[in-house]
N, C-alpha and C positions, 0 to 999 in steps of 0.2 A: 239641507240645513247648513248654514252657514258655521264658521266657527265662532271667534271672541268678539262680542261685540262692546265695545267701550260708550259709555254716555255721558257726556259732560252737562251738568244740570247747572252750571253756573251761566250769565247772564253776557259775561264777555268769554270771547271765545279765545286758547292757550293762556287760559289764567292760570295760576299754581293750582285750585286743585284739577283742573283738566290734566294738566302735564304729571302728576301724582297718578291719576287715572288711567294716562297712556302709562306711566311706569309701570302699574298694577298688573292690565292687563299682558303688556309685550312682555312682564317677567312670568306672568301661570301660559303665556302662550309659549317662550322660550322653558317651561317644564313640562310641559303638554307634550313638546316637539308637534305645535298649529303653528299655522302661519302667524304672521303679526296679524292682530286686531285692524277689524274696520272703525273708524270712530264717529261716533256723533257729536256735534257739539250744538244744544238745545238752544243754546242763544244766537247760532248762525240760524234757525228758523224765523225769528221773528214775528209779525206778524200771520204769515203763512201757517201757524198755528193754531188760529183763530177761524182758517178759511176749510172748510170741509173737502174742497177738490186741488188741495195744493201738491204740486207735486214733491218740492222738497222735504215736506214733512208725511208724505206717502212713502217717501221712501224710507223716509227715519223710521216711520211704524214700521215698514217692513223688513226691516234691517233688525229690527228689535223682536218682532216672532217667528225670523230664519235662525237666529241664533241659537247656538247652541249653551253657549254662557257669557253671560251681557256681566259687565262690572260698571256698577252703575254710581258714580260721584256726584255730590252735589258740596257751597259752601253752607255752611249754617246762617239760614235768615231768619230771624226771630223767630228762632227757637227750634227751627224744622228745615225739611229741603227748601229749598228756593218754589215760587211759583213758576219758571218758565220748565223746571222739569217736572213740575205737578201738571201741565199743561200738558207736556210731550203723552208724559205717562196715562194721560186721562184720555185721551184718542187710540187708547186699546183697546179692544173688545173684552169682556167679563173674560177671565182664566185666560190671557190672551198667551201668556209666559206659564203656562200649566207644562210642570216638567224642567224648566230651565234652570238652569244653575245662577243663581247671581250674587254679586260681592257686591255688598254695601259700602261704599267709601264717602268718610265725610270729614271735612276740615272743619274747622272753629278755633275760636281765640283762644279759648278752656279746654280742658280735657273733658268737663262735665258736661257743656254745652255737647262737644263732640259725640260723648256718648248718646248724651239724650236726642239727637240728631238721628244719629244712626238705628236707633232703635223704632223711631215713629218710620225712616225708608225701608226698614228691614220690613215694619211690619205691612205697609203700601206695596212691597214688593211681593209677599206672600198674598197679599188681598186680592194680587193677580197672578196667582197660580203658581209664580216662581217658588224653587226650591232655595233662600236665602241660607248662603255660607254663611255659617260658625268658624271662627267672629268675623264681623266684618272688621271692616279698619278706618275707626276714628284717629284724628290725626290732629294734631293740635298746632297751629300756624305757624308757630315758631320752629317747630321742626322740619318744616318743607323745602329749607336748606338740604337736606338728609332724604332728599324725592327716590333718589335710587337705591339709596341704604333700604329705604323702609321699604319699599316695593320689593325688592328681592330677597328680603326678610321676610317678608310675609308672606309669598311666592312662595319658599321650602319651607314655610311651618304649618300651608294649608294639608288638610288630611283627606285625603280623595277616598 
């Protein structure tokens, strides 16, 4: 089993909230004392997403049920994660993350949108087996100036 696996659910790849995403995770891997995170980023997939013997997204699946704790981010699109990480995530098998730790992380323009974001991934995440960290961390756009602040705030306030 691998250690922290990071997902960027957003559609362009080192968008704020990917880089929010890598803060999350290198700041619970830097309390952990794990290596830095391996990272996904669901919109370097592409089409290959769509293809059942693709390798690049063979490997994202199996990057995703070696883990040990996936922190898993997406931006807020109407109203919910994005589709290309509903895409990632739907090429798991049933309880595929049965046992895994995961942080929900979601951006939005609102704090409201954020929350309600976070709560439909939280609960996607549980629907496959993951065990979803309290709370996740919505995150509202205007703060993602403050990518390191919050990450390493969040980082010593989780409760293991």
């Amino acid at each position: 089993m691998t250690g922290i696996v990071v997902v960027s659910g957003n559609p362009r790849a080192g968008s704020r909230t990917s880089a929010l995403a890598v803060a999350v995770g290198e700041a619970i891997a830097g309390r952990l004392g794990s290596p830095r995170p391996e990272v996904v980023e669901a919109g370097d997939l592409g089409p290959g997403l769509l293809v059942a013997d693709d390798a690049a997204t063979g490997a994202a699946v199996g990057a995703l049920t070696s883990a040990h704790l996936l922190v898993i981010a997406t931006p807020t699109y109407k109203g919910s994660y994005t589709g290309v990480l509903k895409v990632l995530l739907d090429r798991l098998p049933a309880n595929a993350l049965a046992g895994k730790l995961a942080v929900p992380v979601v951006t939005a323009g609102a704090a409201a949108q954020a929350t309600a974001a976070e709560a439909l991934l939280r609960q996607l995440l549980i629907e496959l087996g993951a065990i979803a960290v309290r709370p996740g961390l919505p995150v509202v756009e205007a703060d993602l100036a403050e990518t390191p602040a919050i990450a390493a705030k969040y980082a010593a306030a989780l409760d293991w």
